[in-house]
C-alpha positions in Angstrom: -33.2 12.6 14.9 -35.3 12.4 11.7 -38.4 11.0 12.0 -39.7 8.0 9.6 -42.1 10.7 8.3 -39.6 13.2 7.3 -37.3 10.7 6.1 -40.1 9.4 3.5 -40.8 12.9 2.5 -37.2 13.2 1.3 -37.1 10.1 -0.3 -40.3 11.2 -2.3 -38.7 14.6 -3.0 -36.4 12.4 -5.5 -38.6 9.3 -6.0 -42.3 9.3 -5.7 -43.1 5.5 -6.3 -40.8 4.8 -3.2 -42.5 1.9 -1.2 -43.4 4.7 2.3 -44.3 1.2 3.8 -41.9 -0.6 3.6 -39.3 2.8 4.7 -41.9 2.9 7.6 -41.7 -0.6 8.3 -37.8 -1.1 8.4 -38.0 2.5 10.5 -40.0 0.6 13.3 -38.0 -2.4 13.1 -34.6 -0.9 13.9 -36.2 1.4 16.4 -37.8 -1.3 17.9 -34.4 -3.7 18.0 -32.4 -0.9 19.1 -34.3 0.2 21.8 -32.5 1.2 25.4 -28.8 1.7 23.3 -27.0 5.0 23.6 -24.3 6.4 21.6 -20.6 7.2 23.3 -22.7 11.2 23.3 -25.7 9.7 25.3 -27.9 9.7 22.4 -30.2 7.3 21.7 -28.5 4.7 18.9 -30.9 4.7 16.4 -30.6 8.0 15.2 -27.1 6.7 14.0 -29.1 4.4 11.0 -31.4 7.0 10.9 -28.6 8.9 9.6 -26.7 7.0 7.4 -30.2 6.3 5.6 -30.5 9.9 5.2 -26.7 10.5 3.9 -28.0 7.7 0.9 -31.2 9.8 0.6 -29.2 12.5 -0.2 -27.6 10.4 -3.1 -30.9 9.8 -4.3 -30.7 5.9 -4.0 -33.2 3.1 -4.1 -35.3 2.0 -1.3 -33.3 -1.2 -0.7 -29.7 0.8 -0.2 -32.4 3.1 2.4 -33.6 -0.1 4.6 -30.1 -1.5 4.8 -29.0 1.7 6.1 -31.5 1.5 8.7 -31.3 -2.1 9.5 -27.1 -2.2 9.2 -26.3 -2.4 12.9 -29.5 -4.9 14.1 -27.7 -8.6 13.1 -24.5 -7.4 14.9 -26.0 -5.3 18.0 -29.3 -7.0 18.6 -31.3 -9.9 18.7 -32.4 -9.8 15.5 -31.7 -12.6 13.3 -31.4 -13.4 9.5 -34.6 -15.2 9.1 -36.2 -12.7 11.0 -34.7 -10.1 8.5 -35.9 -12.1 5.3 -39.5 -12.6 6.5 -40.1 -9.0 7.0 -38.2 -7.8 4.7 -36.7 -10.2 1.9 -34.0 -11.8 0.7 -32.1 -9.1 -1.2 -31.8 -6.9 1.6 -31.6 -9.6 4.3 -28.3 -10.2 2.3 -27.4 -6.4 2.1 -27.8 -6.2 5.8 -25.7 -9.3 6.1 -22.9 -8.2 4.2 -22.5 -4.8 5.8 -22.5 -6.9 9.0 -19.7 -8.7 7.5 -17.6 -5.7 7.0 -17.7 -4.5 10.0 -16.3 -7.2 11.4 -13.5 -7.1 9.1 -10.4 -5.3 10.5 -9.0 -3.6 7.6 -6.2 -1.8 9.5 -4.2 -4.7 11.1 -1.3 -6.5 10.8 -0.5 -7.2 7.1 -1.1 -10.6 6.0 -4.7 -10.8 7.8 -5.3 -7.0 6.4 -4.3 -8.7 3.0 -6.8 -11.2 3.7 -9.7 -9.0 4.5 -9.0 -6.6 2.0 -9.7 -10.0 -0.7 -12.9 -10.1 1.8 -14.1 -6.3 1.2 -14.0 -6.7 -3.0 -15.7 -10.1 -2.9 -18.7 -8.1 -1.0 -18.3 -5.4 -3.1 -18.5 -8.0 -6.5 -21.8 -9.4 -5.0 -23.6 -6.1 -4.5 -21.6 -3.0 -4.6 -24.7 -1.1 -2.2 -22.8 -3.2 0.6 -20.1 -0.6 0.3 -22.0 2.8 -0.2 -24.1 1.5 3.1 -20.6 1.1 4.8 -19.4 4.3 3.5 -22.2 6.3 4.7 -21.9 4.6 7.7 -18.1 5.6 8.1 -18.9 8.9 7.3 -22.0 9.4 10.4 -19.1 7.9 12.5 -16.5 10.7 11.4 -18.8 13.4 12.0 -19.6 12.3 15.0 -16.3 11.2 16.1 -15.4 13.3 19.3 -17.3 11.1 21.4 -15.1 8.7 21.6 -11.9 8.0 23.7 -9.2 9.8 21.7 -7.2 6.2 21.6 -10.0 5.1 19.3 -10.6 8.6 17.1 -6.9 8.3 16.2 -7.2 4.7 14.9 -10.7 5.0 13.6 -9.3 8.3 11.6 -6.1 6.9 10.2 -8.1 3.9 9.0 -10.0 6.3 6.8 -7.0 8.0 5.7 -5.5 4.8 4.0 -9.1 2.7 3.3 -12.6 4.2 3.2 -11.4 7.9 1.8 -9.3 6.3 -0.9 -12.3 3.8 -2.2 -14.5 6.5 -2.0 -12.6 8.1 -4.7 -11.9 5.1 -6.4 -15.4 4.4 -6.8 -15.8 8.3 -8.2 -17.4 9.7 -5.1 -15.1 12.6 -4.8 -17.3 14.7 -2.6 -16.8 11.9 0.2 -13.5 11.2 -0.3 -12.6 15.0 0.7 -15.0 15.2 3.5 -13.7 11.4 5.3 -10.0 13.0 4.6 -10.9 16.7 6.1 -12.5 14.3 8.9 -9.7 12.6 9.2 -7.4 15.3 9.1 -8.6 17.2 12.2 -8.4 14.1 14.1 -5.1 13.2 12.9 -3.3 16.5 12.4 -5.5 19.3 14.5 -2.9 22.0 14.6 -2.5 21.5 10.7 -5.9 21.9 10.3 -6.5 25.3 12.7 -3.3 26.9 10.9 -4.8 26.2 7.4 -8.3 27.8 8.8 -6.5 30.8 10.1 -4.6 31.7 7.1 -7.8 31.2 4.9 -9.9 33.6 7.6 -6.9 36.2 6.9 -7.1 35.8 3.1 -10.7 36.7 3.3 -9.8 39.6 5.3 -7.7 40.8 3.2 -8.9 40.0 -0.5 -12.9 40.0 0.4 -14.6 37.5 -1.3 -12.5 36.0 -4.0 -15.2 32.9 -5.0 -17.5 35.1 -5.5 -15.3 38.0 -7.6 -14.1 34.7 -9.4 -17.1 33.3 -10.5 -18.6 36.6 -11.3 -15.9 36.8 -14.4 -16.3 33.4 -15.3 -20.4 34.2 -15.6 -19.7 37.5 -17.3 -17.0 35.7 -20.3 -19.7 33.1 -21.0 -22.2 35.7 -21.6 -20.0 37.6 -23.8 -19.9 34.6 -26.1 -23.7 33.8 -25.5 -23.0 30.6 -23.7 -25.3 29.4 -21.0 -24.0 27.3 -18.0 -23.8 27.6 -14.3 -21.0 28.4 -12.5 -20.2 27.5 -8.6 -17.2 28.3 -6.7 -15.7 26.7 -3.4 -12.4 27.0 -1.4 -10.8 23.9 -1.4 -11.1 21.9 1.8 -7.8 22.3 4.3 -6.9 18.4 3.9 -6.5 19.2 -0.1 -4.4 22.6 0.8 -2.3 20.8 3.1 -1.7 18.0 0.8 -1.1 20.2 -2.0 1.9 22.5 0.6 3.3 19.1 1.4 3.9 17.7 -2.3 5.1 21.0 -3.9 6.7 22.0 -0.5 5.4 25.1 -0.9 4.0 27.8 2.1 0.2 28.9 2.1 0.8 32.1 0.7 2.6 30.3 -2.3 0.1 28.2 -2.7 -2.4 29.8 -5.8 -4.8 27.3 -6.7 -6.5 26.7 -3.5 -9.9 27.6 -4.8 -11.9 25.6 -7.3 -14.7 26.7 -9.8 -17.3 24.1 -11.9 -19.1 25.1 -15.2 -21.6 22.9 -15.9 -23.5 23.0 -19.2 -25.8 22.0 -21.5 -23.9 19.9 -23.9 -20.8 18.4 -24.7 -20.2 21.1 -27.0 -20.8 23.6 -24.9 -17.9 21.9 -22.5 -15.4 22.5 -25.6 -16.9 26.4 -26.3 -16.5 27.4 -22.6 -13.4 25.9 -22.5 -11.9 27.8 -25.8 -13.9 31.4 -24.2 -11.3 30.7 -21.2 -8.5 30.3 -22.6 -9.0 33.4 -25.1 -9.8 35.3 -21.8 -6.7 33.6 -19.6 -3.8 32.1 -19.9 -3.8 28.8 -19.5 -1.0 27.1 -17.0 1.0 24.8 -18.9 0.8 20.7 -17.7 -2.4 21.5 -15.9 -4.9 20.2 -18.5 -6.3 16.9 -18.5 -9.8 16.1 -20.9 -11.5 13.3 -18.8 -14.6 13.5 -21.8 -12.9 12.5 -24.4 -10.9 9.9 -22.2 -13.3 9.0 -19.0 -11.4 7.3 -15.9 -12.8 4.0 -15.5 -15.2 4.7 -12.9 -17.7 7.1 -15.4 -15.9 10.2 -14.1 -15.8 12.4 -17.5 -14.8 16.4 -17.0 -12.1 18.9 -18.3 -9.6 20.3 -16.2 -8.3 23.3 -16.7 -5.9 25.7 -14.7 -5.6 29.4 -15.7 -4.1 32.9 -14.4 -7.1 34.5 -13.1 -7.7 38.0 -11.4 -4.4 39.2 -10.4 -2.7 36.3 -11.5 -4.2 33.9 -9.4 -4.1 30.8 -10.7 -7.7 29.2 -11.1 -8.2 25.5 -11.3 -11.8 24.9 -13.3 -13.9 21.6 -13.7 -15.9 21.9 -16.9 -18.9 19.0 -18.0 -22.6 18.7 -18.7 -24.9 18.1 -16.2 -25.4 14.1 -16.8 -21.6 13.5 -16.4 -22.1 16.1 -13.0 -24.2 14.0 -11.8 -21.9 10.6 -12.0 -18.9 13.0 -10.9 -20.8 13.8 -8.0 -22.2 10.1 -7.1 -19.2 7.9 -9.1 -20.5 4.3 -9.0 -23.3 5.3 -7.4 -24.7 7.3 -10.1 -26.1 3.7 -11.4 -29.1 3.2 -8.6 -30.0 7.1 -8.4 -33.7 7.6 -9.0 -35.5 10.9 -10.4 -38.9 11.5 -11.0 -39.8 7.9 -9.8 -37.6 6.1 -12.2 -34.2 4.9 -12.1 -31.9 7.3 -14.0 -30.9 6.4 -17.2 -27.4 8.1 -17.2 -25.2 7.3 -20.5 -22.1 7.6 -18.4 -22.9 5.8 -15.4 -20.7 2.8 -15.4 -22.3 -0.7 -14.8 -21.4 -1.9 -11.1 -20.6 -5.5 -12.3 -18.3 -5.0 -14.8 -17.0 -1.7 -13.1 -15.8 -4.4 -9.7 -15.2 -6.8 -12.0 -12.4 -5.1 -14.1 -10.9 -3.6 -10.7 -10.7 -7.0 -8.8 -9.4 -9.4 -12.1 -6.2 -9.5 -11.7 -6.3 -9.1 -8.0 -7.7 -12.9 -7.9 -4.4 -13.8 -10.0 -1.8 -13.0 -7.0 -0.9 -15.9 -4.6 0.8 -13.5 -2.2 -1.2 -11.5 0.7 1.3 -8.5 0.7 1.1 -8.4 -3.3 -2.5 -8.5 -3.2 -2.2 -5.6 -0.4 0.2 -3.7 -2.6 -2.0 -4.0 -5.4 -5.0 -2.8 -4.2 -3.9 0.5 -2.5 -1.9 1.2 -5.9 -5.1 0.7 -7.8 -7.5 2.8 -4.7 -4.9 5.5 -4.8 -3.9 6.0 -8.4 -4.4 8.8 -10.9 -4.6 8.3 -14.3 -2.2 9.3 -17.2 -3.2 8.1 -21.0 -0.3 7.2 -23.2 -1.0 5.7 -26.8 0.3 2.9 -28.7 2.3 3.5 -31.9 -1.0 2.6 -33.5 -2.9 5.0 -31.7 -4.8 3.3 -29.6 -5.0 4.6 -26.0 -3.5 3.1 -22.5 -4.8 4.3 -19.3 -2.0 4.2 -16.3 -1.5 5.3 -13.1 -0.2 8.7 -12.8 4.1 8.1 -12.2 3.4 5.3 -14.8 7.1 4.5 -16.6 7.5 2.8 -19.9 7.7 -0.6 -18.3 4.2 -0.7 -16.4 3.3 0.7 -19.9 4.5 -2.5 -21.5 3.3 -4.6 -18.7 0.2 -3.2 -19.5 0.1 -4.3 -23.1 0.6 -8.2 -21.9 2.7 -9.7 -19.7 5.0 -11.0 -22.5 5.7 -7.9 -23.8 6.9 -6.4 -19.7 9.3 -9.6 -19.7 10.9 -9.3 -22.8 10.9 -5.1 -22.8 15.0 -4.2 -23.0 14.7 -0.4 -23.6 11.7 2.2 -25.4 10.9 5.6 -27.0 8.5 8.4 -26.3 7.7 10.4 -28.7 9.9 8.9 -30.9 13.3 9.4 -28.7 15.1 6.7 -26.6 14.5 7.1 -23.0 15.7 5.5 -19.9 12.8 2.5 -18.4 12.3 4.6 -15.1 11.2 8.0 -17.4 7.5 9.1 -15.3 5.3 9.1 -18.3 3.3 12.0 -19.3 -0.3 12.2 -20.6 -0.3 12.9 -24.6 2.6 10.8 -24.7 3.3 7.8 -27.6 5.1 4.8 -26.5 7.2 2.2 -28.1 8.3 -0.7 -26.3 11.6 -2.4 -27.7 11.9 -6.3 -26.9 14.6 -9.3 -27.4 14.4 -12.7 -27.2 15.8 -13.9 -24.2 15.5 -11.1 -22.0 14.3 -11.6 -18.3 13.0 -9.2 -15.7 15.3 -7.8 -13.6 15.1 -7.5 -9.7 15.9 -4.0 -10.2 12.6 -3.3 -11.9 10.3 -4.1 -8.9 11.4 -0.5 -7.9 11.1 1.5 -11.3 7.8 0.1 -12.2 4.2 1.7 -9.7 1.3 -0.5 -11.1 0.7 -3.6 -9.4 0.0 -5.6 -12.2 3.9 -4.8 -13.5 4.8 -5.9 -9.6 3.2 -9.1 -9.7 4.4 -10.0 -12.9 8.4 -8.9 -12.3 7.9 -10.8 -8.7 6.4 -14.4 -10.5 8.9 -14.3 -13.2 11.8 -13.5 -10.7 10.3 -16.4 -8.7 9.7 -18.8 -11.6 13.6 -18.2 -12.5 15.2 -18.3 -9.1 13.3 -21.1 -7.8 16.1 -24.0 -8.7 18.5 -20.9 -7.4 16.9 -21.3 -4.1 16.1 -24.8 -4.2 20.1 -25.0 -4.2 20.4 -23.1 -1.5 18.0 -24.6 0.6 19.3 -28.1 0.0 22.7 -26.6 2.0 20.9 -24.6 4.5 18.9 -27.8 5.6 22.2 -29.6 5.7 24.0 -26.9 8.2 21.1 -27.0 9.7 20.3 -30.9 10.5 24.1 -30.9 11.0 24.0 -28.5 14.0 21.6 -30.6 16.3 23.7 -33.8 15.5 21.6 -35.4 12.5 21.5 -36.2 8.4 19.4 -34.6 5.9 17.2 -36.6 4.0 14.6 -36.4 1.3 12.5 -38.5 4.2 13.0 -36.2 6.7 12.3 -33.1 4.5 9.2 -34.6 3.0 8.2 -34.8 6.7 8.9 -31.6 8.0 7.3 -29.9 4.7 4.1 -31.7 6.1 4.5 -30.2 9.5 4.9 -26.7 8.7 2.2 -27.0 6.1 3.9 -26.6 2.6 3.3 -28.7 0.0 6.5 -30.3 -0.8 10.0 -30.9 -0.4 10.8 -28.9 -2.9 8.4 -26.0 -2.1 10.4 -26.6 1.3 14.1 -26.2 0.1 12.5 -23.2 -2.1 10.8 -21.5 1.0 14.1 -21.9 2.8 16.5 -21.1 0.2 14.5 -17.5 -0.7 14.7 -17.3 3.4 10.6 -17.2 3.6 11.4 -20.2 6.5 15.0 -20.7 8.7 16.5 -23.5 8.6 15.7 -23.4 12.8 12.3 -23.8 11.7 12.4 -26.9 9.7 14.6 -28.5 13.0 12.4 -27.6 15.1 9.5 -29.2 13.6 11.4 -32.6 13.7 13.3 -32.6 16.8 11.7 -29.8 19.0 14.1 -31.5 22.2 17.3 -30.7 20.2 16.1 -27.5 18.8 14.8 -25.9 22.0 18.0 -26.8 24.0 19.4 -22.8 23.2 16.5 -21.3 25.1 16.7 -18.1 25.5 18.8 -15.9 23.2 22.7 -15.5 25.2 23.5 -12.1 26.0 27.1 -10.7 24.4 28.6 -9.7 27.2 28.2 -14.1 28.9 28.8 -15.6 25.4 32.0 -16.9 26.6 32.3 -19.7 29.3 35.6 -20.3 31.0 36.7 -16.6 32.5 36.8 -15.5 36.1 34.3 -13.6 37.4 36.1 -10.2 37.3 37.8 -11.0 33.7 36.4 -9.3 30.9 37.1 -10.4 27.1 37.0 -9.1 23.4 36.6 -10.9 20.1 40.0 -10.9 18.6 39.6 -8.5 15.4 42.1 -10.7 13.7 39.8 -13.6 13.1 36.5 -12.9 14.2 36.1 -16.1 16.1 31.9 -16.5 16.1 30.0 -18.9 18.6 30.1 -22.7 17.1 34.2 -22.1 16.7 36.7 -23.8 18.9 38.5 -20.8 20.8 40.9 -19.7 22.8 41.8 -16.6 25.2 44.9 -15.0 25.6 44.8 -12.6 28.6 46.6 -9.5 29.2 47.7 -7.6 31.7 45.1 -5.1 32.7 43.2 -5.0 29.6 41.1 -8.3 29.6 41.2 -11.5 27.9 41.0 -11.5 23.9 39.3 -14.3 22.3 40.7 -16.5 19.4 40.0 -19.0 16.8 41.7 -22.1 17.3 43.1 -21.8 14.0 44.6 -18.4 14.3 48.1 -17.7 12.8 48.2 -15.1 15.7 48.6 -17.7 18.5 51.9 -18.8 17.3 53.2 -15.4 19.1 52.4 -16.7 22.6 53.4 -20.4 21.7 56.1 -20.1 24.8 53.6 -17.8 26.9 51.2 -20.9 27.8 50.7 -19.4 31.1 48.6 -16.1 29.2 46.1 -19.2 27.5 42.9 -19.7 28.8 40.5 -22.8 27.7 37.1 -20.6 27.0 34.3 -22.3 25.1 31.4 -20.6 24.0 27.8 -20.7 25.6 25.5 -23.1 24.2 22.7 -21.0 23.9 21.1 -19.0 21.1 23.4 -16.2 20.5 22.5 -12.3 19.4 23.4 -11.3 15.6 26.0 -9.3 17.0 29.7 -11.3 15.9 31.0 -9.2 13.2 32.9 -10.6 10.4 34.5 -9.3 7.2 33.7 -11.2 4.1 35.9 -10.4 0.9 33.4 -10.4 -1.8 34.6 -10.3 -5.9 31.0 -9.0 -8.0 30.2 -8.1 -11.3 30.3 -4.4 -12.3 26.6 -4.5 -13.7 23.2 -2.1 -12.6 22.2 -3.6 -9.5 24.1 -6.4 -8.5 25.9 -4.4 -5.2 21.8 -4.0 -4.0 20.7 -7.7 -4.7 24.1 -9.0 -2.3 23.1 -6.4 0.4 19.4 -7.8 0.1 20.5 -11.3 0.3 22.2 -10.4 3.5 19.5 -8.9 5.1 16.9 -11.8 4.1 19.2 -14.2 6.1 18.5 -11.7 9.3 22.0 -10.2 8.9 22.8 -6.9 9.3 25.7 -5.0 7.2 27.9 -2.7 9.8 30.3 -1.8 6.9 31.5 -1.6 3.4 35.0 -1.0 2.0 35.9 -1.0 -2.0 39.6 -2.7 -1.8 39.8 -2.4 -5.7 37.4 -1.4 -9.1 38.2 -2.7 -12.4 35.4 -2.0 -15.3 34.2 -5.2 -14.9 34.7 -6.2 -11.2 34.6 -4.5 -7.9 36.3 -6.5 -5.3 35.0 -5.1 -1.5 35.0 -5.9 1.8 32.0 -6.4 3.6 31.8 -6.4 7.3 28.4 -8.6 8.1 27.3 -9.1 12.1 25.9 -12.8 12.2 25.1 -15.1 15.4 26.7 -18.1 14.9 28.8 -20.3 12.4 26.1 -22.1 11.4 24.2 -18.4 10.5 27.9 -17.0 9.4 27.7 -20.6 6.8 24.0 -19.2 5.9 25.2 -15.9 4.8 28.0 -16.9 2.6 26.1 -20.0 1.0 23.2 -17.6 -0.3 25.8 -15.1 -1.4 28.0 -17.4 -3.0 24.8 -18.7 -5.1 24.5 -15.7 -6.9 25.4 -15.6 -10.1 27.0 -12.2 -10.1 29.5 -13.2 -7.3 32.9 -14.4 -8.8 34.5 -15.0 -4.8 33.3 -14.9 -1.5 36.0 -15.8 0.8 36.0 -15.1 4.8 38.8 -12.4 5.4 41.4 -12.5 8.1 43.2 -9.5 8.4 46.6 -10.1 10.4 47.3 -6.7 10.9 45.2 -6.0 12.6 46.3 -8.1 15.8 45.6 -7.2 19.4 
């Protein structure tokens, strides 16, 4: 474990006006608080902080960001308290030490709605002091490296949660260095035989090449001399997590794989960036799509560099990171970059970006969405996105995540613009709305009045601003739709336990379940976000609880000996909540009818073969087949948005015949399993309300008699 001496020493290495006192101080304290705990390895706790302090020392950060990191774990694991931590220390990292205390608690890999939840929770303590998360980081990353101490239940879970959160917002927040250690971490936790395999194959490249950095970078050194340029130049393999990641994406095999080694050149000036970049590409050729100028457009979170690929010694492709040493420095420490100190002082880096408006622009429009999954779906977009940069017909550029299409692209522009868009061109030419834009690229949006968004565009568009835009306009213009809807779900519903519908009744059961209104109830239920179950069983939980538990197939039938077995008649489909009847035959069972079925009037002088069945009054499995003959519009979509509407009403689709296709028309033959008429009268009524369906009748199919 470092002591406090050494750890003061390093944090004077980078900034010698650094309060030693105070780093002393907060060095007892946590000592002191965390005296007598052990680590899952037996060590003593505190070197844990002591750690994670150093990890921030190594960023070169202020002395506040230091005492949280030593002070992180005392509100939570000891008996130290908030006052305590103010009067000692003060208010500003009383509050640091506070917040990292918060997210801890947080549990950022559970279900979805409270993920959602504390998700909105992690980027309101990143807008109120953005060292909360670098203290959290560094924290994570102790914990990874340290990781097989504990019970492999918890590395597992501990590892895939920084897979999907902490690796992908260390990126996000420019700190690239991290984000490949947390995922290598991660990786050998998650996928060890990946890992060792990678390692192997890299051992046996050595083996057989030598030193291929080093021969690398020795060219790159000796082409800048040659056109007297002076920079430095640093080599690395890339780490196994990138390499596998890389195989899987271009499902390609190791020894396919070329640019698994990557080289920086870091100069003295901008211009510098552009001359060693036009010495390359006079020396090699460079590889086509792989170039991306990050100076002249930065990403959001300061990160400016060129990227360039070329065919290197013996055709090896070479992937090459080109920038001064200012915009190193942020590309190294992203967000960060903004409290680093040097020479006593806080670094006055022109391209590290401000903190507050940096959180601020990536949280804005996540305070607009009202829905926790949306909000979810936002955020991982925005943690895990690349960037493309398209331009305006005026010139002007857009920034958008890399598998942008031309719709996010007009989403991006304004919301208005995404509504009305109906078609666009790239580079001049027409191109389908689901084209993956490309950087470089101009785009033209084409709009009409009166167009709406279409459901089929939540799945062409990737940015979640164009998601939650498509969703609340699809929700603005369905809502009377589903109001509809609900008003004759409620009725099936009220209708099955004996009772009337009625604004009163509604109003009251809105109430229980906790939505606002009766029409935000009918809405919720017609959009199937509630049953119709629910909203009886809020009012009359007697009536509604009679089912109890759910009535296995095989004893849905009441009324047949013991040893008699029976089948659903395929010529009518009779489902629980119908009046029935069973005609037995010999040696193969009873089958059961509807009442109503034309087929009966065979055994009208076999009374002897009837049997009175009824079925069971329970709750009854989705598992009653019936065939619906369905008449829908030959348009883009319209076959999808039926099958979805089926499965929102917890019905399942066990077949799908086309009877007959005209250009404008498809008539099919949809097979749907439901549990009960009142679910079968579900089904139909939210089919039936689409606009696209011209008939929806329920189909009997005589010929097909027992």
């Amino acid at each position: 474990m470092l002591e406090a001496r050494d750890l003061v020493a390093l944090i004077k290495n980078y900034n010698p006006n650094s309060n030693a006192d105070l780093i002393m101080s907060a060095y007892a304290y946590g000592r002191e608080m965390h005296a007598g705990q052990t680590r899952h390895s037996g060590e003593e706790y505190f070197m844990h902080p002591v750690a994670v302090a150093a990890i921030l020392a190594e960023q070169r950060l202020d002395d506040s960001t230091i005492v949280t990191a030593l002070l992180h774990d005392t509100l939570e694991d000891t008996r130290s308290t908030y006052a305590e931590l103010e009067a000692h220390f003060g208010r500003e990292i009383a509050e640091l030490v506070n917040g990292v205390t918060n997210l801890t608690n947080l549990e950022l890999s559970s279900r979805e709605t409270k993920q959602a939840e504390n998700f909105r929770k992690l980027f309101m303590a990143m807008s109120k002091d953005l060292r909360v998360i670098l203290v959290k980081l560094g924290d994570r990353l102790h914990n990874m490296r340290t990781i097989k101490h504990m019970h492999a239940e918890k590395q597992v879970k501990k590892a895939r949660e920084t897979m999907d959160i902490y690796a992908p917002l260390a990126g996000r927040m420019g700190m690239q260095w991290m984000r490949e250690e947390l995922e290598d971490l991660s990786f050998r936790v998650l996928n060890p035989d990946g890992r060792q395999s990678i390692m192997r194959r890299f051992i046996k490249l050595q083996q057989e090449t030598g030193d291929v950095v080093q021969k690398i970078t020795t060219d790159i050194r000796n082409e800048l001399e040659k056109n007297d340029l002076t920079a430095d130049v640093y080599g690395r393999a890339k780490k196994p997590y990138s390499i596998w990641r890389k195989m899987e994406a271009k499902q390609l095999g190791f020894s396919r794989l070329s640019d698994i080694y990557g080289f920086r050149v870091i100069t003295m000036s901008e211009a510098d960036c552009y001359a060693v970049l036009g010495a390359l590409h006079q020396r090699w050729m460079a590889v086509p799509g792989r170039f991306k100028d990050y100076i002249s457009q930065p990403k959001s979170n300061g990160y400016r560099s060129i990227h360039t690929t070329v065919s290197g010694r013996d055709g090896k492709r070479v992937e090459i990171q080109i920038r001064t040493r200012e915009m190193h420095e942020v590309a190294e420490a992203g967000v960060a970059a903004h409290w680093s100190y040097r020479d006593g002082v806080q670094v006055e880096n022109p391209f590290a970006v401000d903190p507050a408006k940096w959180i601020s622009s990536l949280s804005e429009r996540f305070e607009q969405s009202e829905d926790h999954s949306e909000f979810l779906e936002h955020v991982k977009l925005e943690m895990y996105s690349d960037q493309v940069f398209c331009f305006t017909p005026k010139g002007e550029v857009v920034k958008l995540p890399k598998g942008a299409t031309p719709l996010d692209y007009a989403y991006a522009i304004h919301t208005r613009i995404g509504d009305s868009c109906v078609g666009a061109k790239v580079d001049g030419l027409r191109v389908p709305l689901w084209t993956r834009l490309k950087n470089g690229q101009s785009v033209e949006i084409i709009t009409a009045d009166g167009q709406r968004p279409q459901a089929t565009w939540i799945d062409i568009v990737v940015t979640g601003r164009a998601k939650q835009a498509i969703r609340r306009s699809l929700r603005e213009e369905d809502r009377a739709r589903f109001v509809k809807l609900g008003q004759e779900l409620a009725r099936v519903g009220f209708e099955h336990v004996g009772k009337r519908v009625s604004d009163k009744a509604l109003k009251t059961a809105a109430g229980l379940l906790g939505i606002g209104s009766r029409q935000d109830l009918l809405a919720d239920l017609g959009s199937a976000q509630i049953t119709a179950r629910e909203v009886v069983e809020a009012l009359y939980p007697d009536l509604a609880g009679q089912d109890g538990d759910e009535v296995a197939a095989e004893s849905a039938v009441i009324g047949l000996d013991q040893n008699q077995s029976f089948q659903r008649a395929r010529c009518c489909q009779p489902v629980p909540g119908e009046r029935i009847v069973g005609i037995a035959y010999k040696g193969q069972g009873v089958r059961v009818h509807a009442i109503d079925c034309p087929a009966l009037e065979e055994f009208e002088d076999e009374m002897r073969r009837w049997i009175d069945l009824q079925w069971h009054s329970g709750r009854h499995a989705a598992a009653h087949s019936v065939t619906f003959d369905v008449t829908i519009g030959n348009d883009q979509g319209v076959l999808g948005r039926i099958c979805t509407l089926i499965g929102e009403q917890r019905a399942n689709i066990s077949d799908l015949r086309f009877v007959d296709r005209k250009p404008d028309f498809y008539r099919l033959l949809l097979e749907v399993e439901v549990r009960d008429l009142e679910h079968l009268h579900r089904v139909m009524t939210a089919v039936q309300a689409d606009s696209d369906v011209a008939q929806l009748e329920r189909y009997r199919d005589m010929s097909r008699r027992p």
